[in-house]
PDB file of N, H, CA, C and O in Angstrom:
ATOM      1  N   UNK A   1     -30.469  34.912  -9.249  1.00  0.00           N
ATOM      2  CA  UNK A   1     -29.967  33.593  -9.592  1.00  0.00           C
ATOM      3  C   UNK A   1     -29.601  32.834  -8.316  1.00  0.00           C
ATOM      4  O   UNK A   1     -29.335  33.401  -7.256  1.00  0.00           O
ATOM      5  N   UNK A   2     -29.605  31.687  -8.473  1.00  0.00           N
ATOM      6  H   UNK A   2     -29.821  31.227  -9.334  1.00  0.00           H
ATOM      7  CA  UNK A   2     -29.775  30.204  -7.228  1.00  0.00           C
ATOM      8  C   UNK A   2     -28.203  29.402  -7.367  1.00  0.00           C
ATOM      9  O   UNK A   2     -28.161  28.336  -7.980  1.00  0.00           O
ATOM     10  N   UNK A   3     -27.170  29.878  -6.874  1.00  0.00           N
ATOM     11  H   UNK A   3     -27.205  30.745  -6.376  1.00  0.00           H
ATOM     12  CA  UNK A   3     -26.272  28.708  -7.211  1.00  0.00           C
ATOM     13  C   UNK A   3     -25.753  27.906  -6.219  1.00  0.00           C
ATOM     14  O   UNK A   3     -24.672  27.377  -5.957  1.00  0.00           O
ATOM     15  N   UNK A   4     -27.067  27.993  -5.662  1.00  0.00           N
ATOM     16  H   UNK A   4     -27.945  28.422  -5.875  1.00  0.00           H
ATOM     17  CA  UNK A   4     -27.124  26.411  -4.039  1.00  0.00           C
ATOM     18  C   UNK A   4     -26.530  25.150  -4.994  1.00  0.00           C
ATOM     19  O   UNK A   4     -25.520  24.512  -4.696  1.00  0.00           O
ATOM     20  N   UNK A   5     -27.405  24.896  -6.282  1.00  0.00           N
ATOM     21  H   UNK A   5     -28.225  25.414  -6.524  1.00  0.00           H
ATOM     22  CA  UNK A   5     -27.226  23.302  -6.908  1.00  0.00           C
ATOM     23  C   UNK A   5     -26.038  23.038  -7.500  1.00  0.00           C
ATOM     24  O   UNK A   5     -25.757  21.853  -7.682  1.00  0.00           O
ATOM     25  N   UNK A   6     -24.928  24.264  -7.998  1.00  0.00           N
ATOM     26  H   UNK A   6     -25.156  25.226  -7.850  1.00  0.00           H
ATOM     27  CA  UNK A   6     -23.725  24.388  -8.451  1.00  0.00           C
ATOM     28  C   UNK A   6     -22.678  24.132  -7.310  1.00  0.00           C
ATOM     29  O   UNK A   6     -21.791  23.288  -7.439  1.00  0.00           O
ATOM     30  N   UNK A   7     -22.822  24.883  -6.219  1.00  0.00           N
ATOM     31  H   UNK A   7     -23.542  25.569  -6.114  1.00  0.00           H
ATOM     32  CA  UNK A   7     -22.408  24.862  -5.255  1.00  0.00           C
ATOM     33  C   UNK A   7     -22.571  23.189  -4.094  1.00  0.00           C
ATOM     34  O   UNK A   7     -21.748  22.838  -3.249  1.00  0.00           O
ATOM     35  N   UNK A   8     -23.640  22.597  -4.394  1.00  0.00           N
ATOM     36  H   UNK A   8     -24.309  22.881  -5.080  1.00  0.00           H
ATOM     37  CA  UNK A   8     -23.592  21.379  -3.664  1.00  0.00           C
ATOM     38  C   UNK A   8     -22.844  20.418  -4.455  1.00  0.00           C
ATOM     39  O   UNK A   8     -22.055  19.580  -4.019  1.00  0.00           O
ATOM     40  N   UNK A   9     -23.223  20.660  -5.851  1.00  0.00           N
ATOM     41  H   UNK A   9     -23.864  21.341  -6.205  1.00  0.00           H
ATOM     42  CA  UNK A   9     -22.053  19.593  -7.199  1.00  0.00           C
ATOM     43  C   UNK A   9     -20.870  19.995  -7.105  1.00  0.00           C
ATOM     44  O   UNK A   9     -20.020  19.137  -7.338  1.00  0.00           O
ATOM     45  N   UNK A  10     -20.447  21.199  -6.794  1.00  0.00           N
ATOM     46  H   UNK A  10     -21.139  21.896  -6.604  1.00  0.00           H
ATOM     47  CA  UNK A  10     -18.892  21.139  -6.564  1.00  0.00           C
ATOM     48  C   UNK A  10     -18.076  20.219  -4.956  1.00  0.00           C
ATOM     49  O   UNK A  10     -17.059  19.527  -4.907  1.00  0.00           O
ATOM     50  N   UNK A  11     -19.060  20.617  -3.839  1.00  0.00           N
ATOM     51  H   UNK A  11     -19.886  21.179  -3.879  1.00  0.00           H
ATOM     52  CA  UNK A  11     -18.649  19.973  -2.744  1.00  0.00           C
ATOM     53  C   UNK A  11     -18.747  18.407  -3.060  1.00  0.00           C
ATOM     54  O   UNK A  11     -17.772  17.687  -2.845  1.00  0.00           O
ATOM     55  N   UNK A  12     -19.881  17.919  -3.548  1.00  0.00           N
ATOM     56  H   UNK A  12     -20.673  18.504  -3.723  1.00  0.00           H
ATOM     57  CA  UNK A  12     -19.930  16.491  -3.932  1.00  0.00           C
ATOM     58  C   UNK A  12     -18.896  16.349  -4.339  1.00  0.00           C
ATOM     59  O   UNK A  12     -18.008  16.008  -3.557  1.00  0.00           O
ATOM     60  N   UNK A  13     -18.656  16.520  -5.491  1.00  0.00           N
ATOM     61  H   UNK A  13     -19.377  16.797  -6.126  1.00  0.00           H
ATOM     62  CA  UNK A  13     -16.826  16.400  -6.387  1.00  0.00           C
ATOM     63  C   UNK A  13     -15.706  16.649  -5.305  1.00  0.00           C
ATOM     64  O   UNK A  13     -14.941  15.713  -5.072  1.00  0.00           O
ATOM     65  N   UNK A  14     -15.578  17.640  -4.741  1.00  0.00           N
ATOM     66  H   UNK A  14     -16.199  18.400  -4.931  1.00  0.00           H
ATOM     67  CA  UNK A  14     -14.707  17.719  -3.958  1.00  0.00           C
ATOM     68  C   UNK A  14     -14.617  16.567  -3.165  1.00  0.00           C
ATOM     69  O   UNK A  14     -13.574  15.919  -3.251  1.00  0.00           O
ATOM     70  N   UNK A  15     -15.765  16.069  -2.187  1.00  0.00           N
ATOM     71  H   UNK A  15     -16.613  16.595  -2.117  1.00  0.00           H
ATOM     72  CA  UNK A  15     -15.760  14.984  -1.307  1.00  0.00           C
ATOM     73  C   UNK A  15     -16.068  13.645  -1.913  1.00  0.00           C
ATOM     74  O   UNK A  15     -16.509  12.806  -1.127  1.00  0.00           O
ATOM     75  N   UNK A  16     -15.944  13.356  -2.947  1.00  0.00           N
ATOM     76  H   UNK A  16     -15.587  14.038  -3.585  1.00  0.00           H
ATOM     77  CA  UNK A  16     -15.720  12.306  -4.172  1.00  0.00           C
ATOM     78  C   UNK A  16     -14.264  12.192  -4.406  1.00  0.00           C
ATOM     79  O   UNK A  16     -13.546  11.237  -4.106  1.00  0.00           O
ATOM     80  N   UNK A  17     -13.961  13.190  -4.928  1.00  0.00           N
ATOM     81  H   UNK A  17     -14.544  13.966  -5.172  1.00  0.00           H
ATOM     82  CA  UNK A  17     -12.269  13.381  -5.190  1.00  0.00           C
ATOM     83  C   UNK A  17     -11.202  12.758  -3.843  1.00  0.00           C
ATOM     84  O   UNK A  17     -10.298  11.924  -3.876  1.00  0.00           O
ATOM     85  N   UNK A  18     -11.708  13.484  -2.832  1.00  0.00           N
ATOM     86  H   UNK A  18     -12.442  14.162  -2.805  1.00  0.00           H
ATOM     87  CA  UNK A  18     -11.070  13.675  -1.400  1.00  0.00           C
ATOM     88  C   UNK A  18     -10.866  11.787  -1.285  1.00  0.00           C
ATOM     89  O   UNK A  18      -9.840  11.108  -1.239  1.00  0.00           O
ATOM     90  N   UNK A  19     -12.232  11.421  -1.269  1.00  0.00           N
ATOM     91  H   UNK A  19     -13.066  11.973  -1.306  1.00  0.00           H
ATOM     92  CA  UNK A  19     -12.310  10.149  -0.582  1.00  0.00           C
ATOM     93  C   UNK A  19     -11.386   9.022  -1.870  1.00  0.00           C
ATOM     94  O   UNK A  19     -10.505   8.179  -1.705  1.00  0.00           O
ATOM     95  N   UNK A  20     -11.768   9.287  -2.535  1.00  0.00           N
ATOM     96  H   UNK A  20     -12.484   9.972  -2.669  1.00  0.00           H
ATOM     97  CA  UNK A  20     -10.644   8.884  -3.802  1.00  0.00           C
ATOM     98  C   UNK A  20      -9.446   8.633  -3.815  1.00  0.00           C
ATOM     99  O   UNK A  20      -9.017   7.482  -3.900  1.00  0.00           O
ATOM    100  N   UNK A  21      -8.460  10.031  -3.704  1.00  0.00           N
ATOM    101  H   UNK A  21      -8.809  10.966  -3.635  1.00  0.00           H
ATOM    102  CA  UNK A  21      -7.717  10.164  -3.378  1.00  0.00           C
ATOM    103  C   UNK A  21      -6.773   9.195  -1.559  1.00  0.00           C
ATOM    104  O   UNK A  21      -5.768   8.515  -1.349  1.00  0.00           O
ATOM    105  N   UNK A  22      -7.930   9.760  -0.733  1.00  0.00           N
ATOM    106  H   UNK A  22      -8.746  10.312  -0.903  1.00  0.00           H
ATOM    107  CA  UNK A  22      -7.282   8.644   0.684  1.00  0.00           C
ATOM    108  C   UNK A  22      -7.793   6.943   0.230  1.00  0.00           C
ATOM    109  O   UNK A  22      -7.119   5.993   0.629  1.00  0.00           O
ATOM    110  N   UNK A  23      -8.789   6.774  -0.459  1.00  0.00           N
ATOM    111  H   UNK A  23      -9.336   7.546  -0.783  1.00  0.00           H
ATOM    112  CA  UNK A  23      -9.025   5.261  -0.420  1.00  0.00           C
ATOM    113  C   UNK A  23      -7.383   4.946  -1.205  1.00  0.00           C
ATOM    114  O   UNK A  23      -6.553   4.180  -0.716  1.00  0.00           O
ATOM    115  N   UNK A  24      -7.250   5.470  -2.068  1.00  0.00           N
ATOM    116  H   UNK A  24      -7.925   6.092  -2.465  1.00  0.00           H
ATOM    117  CA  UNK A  24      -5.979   5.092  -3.198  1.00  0.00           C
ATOM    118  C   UNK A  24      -4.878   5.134  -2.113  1.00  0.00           C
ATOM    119  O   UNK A  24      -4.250   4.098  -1.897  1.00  0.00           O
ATOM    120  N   UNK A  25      -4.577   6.352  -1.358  1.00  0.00           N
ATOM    121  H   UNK A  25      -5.087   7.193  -1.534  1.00  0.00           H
ATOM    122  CA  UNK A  25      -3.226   6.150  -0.270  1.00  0.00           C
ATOM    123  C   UNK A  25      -3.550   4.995   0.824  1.00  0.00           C
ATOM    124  O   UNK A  25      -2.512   4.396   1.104  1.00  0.00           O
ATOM    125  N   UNK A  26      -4.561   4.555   1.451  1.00  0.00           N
ATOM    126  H   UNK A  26      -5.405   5.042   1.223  1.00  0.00           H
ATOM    127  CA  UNK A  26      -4.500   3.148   2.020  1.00  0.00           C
ATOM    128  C   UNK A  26      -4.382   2.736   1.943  1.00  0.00           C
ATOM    129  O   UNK A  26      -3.697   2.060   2.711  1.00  0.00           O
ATOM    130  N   UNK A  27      -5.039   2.207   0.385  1.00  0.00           N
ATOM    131  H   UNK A  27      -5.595   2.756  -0.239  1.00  0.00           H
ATOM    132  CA  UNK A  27      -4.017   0.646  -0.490  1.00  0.00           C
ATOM    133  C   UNK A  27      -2.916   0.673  -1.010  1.00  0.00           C
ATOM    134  O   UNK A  27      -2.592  -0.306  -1.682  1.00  0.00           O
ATOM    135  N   UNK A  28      -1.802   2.018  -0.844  1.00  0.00           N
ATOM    136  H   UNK A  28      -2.066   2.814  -0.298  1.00  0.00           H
ATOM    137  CA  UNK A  28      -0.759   2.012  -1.448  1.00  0.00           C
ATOM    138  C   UNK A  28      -0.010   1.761   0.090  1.00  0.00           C
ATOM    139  O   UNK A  28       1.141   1.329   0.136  1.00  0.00           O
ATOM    140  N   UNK A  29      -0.600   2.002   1.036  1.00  0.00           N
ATOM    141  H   UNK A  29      -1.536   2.354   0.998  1.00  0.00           H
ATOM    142  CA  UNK A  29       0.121   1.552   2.387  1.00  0.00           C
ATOM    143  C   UNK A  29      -0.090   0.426   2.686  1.00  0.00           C
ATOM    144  O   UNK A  29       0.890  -0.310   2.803  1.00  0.00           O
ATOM    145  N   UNK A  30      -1.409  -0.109   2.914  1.00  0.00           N
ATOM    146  H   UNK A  30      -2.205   0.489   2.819  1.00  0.00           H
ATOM    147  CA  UNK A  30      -1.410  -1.238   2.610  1.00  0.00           C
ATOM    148  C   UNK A  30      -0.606  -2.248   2.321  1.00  0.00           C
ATOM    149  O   UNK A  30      -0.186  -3.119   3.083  1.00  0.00           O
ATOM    150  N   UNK A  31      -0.345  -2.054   0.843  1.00  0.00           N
ATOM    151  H   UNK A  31      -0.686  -1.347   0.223  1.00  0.00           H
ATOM    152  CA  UNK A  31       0.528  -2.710   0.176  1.00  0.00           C
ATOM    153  C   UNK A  31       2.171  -2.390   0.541  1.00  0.00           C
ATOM    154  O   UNK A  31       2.982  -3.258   0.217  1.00  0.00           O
ATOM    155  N   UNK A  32       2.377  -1.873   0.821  1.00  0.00           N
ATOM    156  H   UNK A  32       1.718  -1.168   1.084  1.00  0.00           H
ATOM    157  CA  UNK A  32       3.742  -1.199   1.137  1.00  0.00           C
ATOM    158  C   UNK A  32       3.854  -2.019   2.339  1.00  0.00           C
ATOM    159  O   UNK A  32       4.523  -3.052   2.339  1.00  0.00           O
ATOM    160  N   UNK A  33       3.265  -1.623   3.297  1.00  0.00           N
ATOM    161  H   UNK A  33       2.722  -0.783   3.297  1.00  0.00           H
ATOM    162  CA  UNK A  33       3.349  -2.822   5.021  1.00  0.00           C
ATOM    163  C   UNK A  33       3.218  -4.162   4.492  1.00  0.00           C
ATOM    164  O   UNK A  33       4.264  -4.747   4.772  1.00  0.00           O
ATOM    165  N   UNK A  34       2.312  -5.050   3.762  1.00  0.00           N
ATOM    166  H   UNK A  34       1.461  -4.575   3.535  1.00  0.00           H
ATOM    167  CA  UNK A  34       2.370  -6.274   3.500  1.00  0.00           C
ATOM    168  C   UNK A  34       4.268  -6.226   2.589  1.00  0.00           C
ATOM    169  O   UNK A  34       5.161  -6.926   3.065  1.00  0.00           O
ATOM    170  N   UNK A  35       4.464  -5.564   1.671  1.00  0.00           N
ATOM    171  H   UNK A  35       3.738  -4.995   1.284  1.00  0.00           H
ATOM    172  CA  UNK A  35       5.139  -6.163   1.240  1.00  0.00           C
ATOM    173  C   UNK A  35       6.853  -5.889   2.218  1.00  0.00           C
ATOM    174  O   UNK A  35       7.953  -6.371   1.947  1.00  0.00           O
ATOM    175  N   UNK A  36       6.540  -5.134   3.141  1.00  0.00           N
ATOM    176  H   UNK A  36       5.647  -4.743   3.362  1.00  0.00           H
ATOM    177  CA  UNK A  36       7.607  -5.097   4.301  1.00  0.00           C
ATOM    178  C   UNK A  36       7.518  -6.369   4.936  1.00  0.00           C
ATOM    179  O   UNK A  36       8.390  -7.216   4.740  1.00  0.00           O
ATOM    180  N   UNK A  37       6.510  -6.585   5.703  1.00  0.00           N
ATOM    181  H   UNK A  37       5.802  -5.898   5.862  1.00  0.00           H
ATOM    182  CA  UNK A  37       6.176  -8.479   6.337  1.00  0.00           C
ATOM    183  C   UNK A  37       6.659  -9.165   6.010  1.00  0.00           C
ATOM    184  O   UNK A  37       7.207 -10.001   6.729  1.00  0.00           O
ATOM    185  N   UNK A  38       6.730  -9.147   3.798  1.00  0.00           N
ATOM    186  H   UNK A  38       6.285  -8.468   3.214  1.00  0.00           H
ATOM    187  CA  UNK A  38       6.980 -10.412   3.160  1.00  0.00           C
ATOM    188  C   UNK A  38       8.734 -10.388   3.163  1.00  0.00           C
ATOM    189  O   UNK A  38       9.589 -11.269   3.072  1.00  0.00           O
ATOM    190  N   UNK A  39       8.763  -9.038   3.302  1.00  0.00           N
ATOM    191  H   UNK A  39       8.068  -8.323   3.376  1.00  0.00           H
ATOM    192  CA  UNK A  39      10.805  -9.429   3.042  1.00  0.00           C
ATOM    193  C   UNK A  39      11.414  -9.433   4.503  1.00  0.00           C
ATOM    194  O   UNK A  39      12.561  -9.838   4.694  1.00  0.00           O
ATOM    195  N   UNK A  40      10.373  -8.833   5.827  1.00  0.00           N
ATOM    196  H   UNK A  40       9.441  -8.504   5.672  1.00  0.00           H
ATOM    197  CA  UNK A  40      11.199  -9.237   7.069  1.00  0.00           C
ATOM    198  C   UNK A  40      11.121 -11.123   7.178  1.00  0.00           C
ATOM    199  O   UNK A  40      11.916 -11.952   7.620  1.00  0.00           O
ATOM    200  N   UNK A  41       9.866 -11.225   6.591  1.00  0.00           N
ATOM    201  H   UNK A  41       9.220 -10.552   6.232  1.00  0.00           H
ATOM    202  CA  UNK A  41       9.937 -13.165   6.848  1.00  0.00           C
ATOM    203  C   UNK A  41      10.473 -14.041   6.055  1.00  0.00           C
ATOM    204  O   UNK A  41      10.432 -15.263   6.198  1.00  0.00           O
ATOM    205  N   UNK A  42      11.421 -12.933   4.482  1.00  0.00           N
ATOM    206  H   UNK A  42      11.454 -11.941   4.366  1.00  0.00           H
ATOM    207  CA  UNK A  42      12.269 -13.751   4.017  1.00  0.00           C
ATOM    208  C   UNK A  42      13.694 -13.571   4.379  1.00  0.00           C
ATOM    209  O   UNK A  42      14.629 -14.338   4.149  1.00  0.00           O
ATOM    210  N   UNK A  43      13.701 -12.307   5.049  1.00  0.00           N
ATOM    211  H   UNK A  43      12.942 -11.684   5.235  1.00  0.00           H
ATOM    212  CA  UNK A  43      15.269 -12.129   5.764  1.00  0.00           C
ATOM    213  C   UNK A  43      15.199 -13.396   6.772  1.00  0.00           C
ATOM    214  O   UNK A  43      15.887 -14.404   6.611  1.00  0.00           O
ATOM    215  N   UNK A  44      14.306 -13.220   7.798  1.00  0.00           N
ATOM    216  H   UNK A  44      13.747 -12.401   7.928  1.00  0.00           H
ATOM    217  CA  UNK A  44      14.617 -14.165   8.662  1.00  0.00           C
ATOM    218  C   UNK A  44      13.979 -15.346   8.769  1.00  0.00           C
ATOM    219  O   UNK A  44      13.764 -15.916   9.839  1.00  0.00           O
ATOM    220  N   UNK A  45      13.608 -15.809   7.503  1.00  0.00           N
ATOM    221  H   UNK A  45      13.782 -15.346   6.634  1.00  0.00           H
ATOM    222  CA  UNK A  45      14.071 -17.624   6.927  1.00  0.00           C
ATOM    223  C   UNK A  45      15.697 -17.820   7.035  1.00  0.00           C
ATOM    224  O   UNK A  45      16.318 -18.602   7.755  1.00  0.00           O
ATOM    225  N   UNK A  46      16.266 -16.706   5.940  1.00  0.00           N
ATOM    226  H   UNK A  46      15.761 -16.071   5.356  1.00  0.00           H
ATOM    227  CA  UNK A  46      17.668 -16.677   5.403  1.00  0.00           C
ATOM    228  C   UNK A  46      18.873 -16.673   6.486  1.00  0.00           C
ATOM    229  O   UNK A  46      20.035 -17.029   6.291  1.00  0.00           O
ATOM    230  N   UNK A  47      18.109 -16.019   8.055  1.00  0.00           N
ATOM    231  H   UNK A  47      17.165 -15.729   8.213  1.00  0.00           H
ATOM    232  CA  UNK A  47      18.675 -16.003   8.851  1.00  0.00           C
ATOM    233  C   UNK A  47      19.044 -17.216   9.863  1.00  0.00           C
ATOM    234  O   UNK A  47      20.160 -17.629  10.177  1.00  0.00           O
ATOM    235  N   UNK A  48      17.387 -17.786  10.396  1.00  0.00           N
ATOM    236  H   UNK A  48      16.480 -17.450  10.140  1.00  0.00           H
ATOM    237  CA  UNK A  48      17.507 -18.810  10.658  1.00  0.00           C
ATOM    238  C   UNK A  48      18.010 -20.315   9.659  1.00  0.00           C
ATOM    239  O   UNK A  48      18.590 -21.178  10.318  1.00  0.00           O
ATOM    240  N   UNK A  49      17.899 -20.472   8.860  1.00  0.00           N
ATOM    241  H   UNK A  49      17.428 -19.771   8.324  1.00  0.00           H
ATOM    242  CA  UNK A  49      18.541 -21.202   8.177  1.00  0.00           C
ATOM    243  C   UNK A  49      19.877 -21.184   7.958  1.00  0.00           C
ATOM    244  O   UNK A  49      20.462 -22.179   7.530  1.00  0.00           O
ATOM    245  N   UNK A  50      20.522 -19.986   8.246  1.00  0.00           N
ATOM    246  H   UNK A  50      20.047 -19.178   8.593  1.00  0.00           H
ATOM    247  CA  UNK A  50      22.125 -20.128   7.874  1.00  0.00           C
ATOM    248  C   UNK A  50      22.681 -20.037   6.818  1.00  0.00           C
ATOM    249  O   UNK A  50      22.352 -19.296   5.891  1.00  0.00           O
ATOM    250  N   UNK A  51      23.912 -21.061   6.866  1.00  0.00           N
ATOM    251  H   UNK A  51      24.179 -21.663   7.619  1.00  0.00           H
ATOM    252  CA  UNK A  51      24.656 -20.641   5.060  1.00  0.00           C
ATOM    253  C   UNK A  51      24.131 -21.998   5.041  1.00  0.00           C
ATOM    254  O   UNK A  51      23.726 -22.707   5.963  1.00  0.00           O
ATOM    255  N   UNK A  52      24.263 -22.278   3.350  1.00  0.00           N
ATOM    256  H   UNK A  52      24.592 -21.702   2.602  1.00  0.00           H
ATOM    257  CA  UNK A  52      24.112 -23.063   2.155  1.00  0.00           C
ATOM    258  C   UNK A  52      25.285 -24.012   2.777  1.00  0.00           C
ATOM    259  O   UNK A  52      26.320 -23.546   3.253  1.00  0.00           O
ATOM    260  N   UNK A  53      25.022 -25.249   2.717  1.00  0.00           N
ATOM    261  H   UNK A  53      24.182 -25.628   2.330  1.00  0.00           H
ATOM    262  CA  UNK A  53      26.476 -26.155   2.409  1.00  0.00           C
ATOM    263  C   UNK A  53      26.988 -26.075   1.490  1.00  0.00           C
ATOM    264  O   UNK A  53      26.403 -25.543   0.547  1.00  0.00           O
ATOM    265  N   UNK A  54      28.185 -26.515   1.351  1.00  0.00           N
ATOM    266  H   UNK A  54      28.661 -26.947   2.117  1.00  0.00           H
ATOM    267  CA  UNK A  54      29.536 -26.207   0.573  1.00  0.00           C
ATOM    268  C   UNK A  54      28.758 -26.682  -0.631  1.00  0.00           C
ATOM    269  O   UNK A  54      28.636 -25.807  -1.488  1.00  0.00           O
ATOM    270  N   UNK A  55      28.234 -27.771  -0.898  1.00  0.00           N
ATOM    271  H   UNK A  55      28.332 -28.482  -0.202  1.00  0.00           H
ATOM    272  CA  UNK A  55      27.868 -28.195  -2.442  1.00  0.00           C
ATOM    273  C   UNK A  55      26.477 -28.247  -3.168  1.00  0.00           C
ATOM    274  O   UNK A  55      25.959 -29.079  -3.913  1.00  0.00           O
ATOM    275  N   UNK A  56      26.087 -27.079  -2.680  1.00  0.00           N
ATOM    276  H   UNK A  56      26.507 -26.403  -2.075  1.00  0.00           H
ATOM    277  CA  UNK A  56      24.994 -26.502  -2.607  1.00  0.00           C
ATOM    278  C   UNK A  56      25.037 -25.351  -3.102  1.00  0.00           C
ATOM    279  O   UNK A  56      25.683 -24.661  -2.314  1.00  0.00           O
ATOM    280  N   UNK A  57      24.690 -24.709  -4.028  1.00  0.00           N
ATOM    281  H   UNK A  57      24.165 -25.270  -4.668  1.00  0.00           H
ATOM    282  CA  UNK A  57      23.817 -23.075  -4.430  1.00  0.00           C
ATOM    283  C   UNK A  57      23.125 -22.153  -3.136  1.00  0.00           C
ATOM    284  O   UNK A  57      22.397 -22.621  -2.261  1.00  0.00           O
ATOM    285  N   UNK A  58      23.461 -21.034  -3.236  1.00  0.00           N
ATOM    286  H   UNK A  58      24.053 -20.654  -3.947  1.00  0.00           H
ATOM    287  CA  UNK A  58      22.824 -20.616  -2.857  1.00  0.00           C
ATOM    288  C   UNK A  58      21.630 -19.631  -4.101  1.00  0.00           C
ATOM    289  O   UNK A  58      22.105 -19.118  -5.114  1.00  0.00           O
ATOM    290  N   UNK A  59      20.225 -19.537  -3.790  1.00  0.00           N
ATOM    291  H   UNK A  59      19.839 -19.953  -2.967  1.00  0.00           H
ATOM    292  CA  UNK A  59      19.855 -19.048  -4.939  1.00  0.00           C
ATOM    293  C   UNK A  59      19.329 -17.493  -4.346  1.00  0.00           C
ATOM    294  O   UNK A  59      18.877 -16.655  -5.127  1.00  0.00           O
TER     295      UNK A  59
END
């Protein structure tokens, strides 16, 4: 018996799975660093801008 063709369908899967798996953790970093950017450049709006005047909200 030949189980070269069993044996190449499992590595395929494996290196299907593999690449799967890291494409999915890039875009979860990805996303994780963009959404760090978006709250360091809303801290420091909040910073440079200062306080709210007295008759004013802050929201």
């Amino acid at each position: 018996m030949n189980y070269l063709g069993y044996v190449i369908a499992a590595y395929a899967v494996f290196v299907l799975v593999l690449g799967a798996d890291a494409l999915g953790s890039w875009l979860r970093l990805r996303w994780a660093r963009t959404a760090a950017q978006r709250r360091l450049q809303r801290q420091r709006a909040r910073s440079e801008a200062g306080s709210a005047p007295a008759g004013e909200l802050s929201r």
